[in-house]
Each structure stands twice: as C-alpha cells, then as structure tokens.
C-alpha positions in Angstrom: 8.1 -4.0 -8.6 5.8 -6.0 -10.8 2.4 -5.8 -10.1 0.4 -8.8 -11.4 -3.0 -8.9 -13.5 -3.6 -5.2 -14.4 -3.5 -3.8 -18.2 -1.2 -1.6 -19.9 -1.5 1.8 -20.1 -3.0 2.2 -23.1 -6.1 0.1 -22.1 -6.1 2.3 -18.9 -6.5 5.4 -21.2 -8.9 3.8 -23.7 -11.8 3.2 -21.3 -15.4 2.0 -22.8 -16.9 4.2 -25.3 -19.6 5.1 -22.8 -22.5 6.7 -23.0 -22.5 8.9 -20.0 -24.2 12.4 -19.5 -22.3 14.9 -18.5 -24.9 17.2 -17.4 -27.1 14.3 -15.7 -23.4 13.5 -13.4 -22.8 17.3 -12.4 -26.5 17.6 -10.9 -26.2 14.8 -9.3 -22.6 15.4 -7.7 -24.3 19.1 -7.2 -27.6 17.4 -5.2 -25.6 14.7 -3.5 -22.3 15.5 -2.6 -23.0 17.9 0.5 -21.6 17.4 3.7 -25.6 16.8 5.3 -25.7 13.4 3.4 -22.5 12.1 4.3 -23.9 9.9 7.5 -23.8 7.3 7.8 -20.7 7.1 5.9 -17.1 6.2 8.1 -16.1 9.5 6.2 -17.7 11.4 9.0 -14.9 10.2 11.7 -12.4 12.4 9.5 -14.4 15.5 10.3 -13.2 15.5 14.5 -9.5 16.3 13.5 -8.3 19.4 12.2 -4.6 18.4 12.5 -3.5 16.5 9.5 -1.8 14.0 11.5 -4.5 13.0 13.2 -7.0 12.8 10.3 -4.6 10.8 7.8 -4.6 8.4 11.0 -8.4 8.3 11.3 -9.2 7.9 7.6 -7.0 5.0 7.3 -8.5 3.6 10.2 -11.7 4.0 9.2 -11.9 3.1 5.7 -9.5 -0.5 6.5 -12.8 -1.4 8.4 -15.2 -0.1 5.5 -16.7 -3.1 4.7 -20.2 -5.1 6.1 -23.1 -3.6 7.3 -22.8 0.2 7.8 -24.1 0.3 11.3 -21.3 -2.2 12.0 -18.8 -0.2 10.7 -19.7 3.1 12.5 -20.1 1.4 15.7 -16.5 -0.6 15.1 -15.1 2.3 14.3 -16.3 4.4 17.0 -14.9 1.9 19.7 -11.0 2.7 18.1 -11.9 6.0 18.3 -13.0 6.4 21.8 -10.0 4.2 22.8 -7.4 6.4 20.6 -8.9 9.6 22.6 -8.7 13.5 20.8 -5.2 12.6 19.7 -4.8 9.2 17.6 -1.2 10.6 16.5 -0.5 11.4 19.8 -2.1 7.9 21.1 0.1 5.9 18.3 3.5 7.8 19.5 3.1 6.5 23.1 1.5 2.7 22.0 3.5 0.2 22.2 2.7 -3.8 21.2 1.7 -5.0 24.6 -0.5 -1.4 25.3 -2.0 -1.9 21.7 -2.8 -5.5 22.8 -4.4 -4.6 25.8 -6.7 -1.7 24.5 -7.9 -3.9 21.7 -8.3 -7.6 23.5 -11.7 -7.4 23.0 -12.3 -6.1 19.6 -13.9 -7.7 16.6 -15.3 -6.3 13.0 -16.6 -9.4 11.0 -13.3 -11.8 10.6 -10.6 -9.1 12.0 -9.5 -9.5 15.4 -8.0 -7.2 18.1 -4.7 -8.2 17.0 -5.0 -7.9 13.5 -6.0 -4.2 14.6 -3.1 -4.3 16.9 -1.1 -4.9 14.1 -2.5 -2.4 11.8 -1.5 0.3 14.5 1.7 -1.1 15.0 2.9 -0.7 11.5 1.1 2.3 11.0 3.1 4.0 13.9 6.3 2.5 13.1 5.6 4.1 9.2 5.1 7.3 11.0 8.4 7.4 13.0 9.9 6.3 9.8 8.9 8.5 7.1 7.2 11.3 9.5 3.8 10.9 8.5 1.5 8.7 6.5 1.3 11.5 4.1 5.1 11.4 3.4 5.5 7.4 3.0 3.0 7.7 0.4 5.0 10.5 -1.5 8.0 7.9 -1.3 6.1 5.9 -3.4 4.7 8.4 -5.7 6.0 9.2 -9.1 3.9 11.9 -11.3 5.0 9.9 -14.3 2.8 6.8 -13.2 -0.6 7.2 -14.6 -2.4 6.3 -11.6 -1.3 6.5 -7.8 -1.3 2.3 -7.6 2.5 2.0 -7.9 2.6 4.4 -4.5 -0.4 2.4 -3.0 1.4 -1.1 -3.2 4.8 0.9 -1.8 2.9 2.1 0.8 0.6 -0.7 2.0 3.9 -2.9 2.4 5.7 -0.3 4.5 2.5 -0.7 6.6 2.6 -4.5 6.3 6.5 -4.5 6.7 6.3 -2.6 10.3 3.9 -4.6 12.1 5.1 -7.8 13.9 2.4 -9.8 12.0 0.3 -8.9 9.3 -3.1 -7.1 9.9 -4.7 -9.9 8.1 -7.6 -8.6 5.7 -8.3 -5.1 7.2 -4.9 -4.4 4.8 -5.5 -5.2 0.9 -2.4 -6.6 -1.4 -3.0 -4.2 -4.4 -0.2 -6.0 -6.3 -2.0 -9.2 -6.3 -4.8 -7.3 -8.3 -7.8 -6.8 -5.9 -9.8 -3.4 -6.0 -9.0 -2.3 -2.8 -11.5 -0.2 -2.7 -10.8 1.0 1.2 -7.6 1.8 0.4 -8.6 4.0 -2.8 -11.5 5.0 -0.5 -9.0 6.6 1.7 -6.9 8.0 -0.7 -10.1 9.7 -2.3 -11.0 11.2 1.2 -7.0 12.4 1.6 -6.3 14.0 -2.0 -10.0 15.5 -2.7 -10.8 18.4 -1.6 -14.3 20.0 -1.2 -17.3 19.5 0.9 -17.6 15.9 1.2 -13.8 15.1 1.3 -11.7 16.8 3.6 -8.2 16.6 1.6 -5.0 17.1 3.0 -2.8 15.5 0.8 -2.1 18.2 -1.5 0.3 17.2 -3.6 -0.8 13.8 -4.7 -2.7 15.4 -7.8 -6.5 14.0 -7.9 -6.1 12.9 -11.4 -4.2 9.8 -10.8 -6.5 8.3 -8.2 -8.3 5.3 -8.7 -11.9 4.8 -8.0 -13.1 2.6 -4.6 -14.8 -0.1 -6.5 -16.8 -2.3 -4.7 -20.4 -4.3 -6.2 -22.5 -1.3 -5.9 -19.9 0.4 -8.1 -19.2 -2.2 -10.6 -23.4 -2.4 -11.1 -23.3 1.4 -11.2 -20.6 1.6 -14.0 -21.9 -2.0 -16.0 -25.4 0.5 -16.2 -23.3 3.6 -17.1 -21.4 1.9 -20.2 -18.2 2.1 -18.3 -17.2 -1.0 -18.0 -18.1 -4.4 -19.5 -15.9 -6.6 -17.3 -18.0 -9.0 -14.9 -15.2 -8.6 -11.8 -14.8 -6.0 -9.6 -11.1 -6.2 -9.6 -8.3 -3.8 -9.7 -8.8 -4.0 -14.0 -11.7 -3.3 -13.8 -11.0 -0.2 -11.7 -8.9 1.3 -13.7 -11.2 0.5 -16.7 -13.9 2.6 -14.8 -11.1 5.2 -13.7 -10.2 5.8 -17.9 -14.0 6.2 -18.4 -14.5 8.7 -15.8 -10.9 10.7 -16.7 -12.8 10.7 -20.0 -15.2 13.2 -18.6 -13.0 14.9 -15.9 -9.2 14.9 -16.6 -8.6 16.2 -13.6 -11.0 14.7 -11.2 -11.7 11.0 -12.4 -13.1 10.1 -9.0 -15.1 13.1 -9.0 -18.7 12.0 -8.6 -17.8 8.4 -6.5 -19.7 10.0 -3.7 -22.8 11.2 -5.2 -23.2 7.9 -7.4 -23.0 5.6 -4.7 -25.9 7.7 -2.8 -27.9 5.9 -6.0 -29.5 2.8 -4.4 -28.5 4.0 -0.8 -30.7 6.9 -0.3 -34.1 6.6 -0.2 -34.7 9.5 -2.6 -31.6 8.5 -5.0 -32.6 5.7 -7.3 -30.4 4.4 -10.1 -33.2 3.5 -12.3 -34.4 6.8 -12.2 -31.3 8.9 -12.8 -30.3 6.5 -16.1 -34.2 6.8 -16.9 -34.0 10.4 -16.5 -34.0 13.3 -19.3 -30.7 13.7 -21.1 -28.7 16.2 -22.9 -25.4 16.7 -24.5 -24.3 12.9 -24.6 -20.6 12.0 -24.8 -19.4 9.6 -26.9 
C-alpha cells in the first residue's frame, strides 16, 4: 500500500519547535473537557449506547456527517438515528439494499444523498458480517509498529468502500490520497480515548498513534500555537500537528483536541485570550 503525499517518519517525529505551555493546555483540557460542554457536538449521539456494537456504529455515523453548520449536523444525524431505532447493530443485521433505500429516500446533508447513506450502511454492515465488528476490521489493519494509526485507517475505509454496491460519495474520505480526514480521525478519537468527553471502546488501539481531526479551526489553532507552519490543512499537516502535540503527551497526542476547539466556539473560550494569557514553564 502506498499512500501518496505524507512525510517520512522522521518529519512526523520532528514537529515545529513550538512554543506551547504546558500548564496553559492542562487547565484548559481541565475547564473544557467535561461532559456538560459537549452539546452541541455529534459526540453526544455516542452517549445512548452502552453496547459497543452499537456505539462504534453510531460514532461512525455520526462523525461521516460532521461537517456544515452544527445544527445541521445534529438534526441530520438525529433523523438516521430515529430511523435505526435503540439497536443500529441490530437495524444493520436485518437491512438489506432495497430496505436501506427505502428508509433513506428522502434524506439529504449538504451534497450527500440518501443513497450515498445507503451505501455507507451497506458497506458498513457487510464489514461487520465480515470481520465481526468495526472494531475488529480496524485491528486488521493495525500494526503497533506504524507510527500512527493511518496505514489501519486507509485499510479500513476501503473495506467500507469495498462492501457497498457504490461508493458513499464524500461522507467517506480517501486518506491515501492525502486529505485530513478529520471525521474519520474524529471518530477514531471518540473510539480509542477514554475519559469524560470520549466514551472509548476500542481498547487496544493505543491513543498514542492517533492522529488529530484537523479541520480550519484546527489548522488556525495550531498556526497560533507554533505547531505547524504549513498553510493546508491536509493529512501532512496533521501529522505535523500530531508530532507537536506527542511532543507534549507521548501518550495522548490528541489529548486536548476537545478543549482547544471549545476556543472560538464557546462564548466564554476565546483563543486570543488563552494565547494572551499568563504563562509558565514554556517548552521548547
């Protein structure tokens, strides 16, 4: 497998010689990442389903349509939801195309369709009666030796792709082709971390390889923060970020993604203000 447009290794490791407060980061992820100031997030779907099965369902739903205006998103999301009833494992093991079809004729989320949804389902169940579980396609793909978890992500979006009997368009990223894909390392972050924002699950995908979800807000956020100096928000400049951040937490690179994108989102989070803010005990 050769995955186009990314940098070696060692630039993965490098990172920026940023300028980041360590301190400043852990009161933030301390203030912000609570379960109260999740909403509206599509995060919040994940926490109706106990059952693993269900939830690794739900999340992937949920962060493929995580992108437009955030009302949008909770109320297309909602919609799947309420059609998939208490059970969406138990919904996808008794869809079929045609019933797939028919439940989502009318559905629509910005550009994607009701049959690029269809489709989405469709290759997510046939993953599931493959592998067992989303969960276990995605250890297929997983090696510990990788640096990062984006060898397993580009196995395991093209089992998805490769079930379906046409592609589910946009609402499923190419990470080979070198785009962020920031839903699907969105959904990996809400899987593999565990605490009280992200409900885990996936326990033995180790939290140190994942990637963080970078979208605009992110790529302003780490410009600001001296992690990056790259101008697009592409899968390199992910992993650029990602170094930066496993810098500061070996073990939990995507540790404060929640709380840093509150900055700019909440009304009483501002970005200005935390960068303006005191400091202490700057890295290097």
């Amino acid at each position: 497998m050769r995955i186009r447009h990314l940098p070696s290794d060692d630039s993965q490791q490098r990172g920026m010689n940023s300028k980041v407060d360590k301190k400043k980061l852990d009161e933030l992820y301390r203030n912000y990442n609570r379960r109260e100031y999740v909403h509206p997030d599509p995060l919040e779907f994940l926490y109706a389903y106990k059952n693993l099965a269900d939830r690794e369902i739900a999340g992937l739903i949920a962060s493929c349509l995580a992108y437009g205006r955030v009302n949008q998103i909770l109320k297309s999301a909602s919609q799947v939801f309420k059609k998939m009833g208490a059970s969406p494992s138990l919904f996808l093991k008794k869809a079929t195309v045609e019933s797939l079809r028919q439940a989502f004729s009318g559905f629509s989320h910005r550009f994607a369709t009701g049959e690029a949804l269809s489709m989405l389902l469709m290759g997510t169940k046939i993953v599931i009666e493959r592998y067992g579980s989303l969960y276990k396609c995605f250890l297929c793909g997983f090696n510990r030796r990788h640096e990062t978890v984006l060898p397993a992500l580009v196995f395991f979006a093209q089992q998805i792709k490769a079930g379906g009997i046409c592609r589910p368009g946009h609402l499923l990223p190419c990470p080979e082709k070198g785009s962020a894909c920031k839903r699907l390392n969105l959904f990996l972050r809400w899987m593999v971390r565990n605490d009280e924002v992200d409900p885990g699950g996936w326990a033995d995908v180790p939290g140190s390889k994942l990637i963080i979800p970078l979208d605009t807000h992110m790529h302003r956020i780490g410009i600001r923060l001296g992690l990056t100096s790259r101008n697009q928000a592409d899968m390199c400049t992910a992993l650029e970020i990602t170094a930066s951040f496993r810098k500061i937490v070996p073990d939990d690179p995507v540790r404060y993604d929640f709380s840093l994108t509150r900055l700019g989102i909440r009304k009483d989070a501002d970005l200005e203000t935390f960068l303006s803010g005191p400091s202490s005990n700057r890295s290097s």
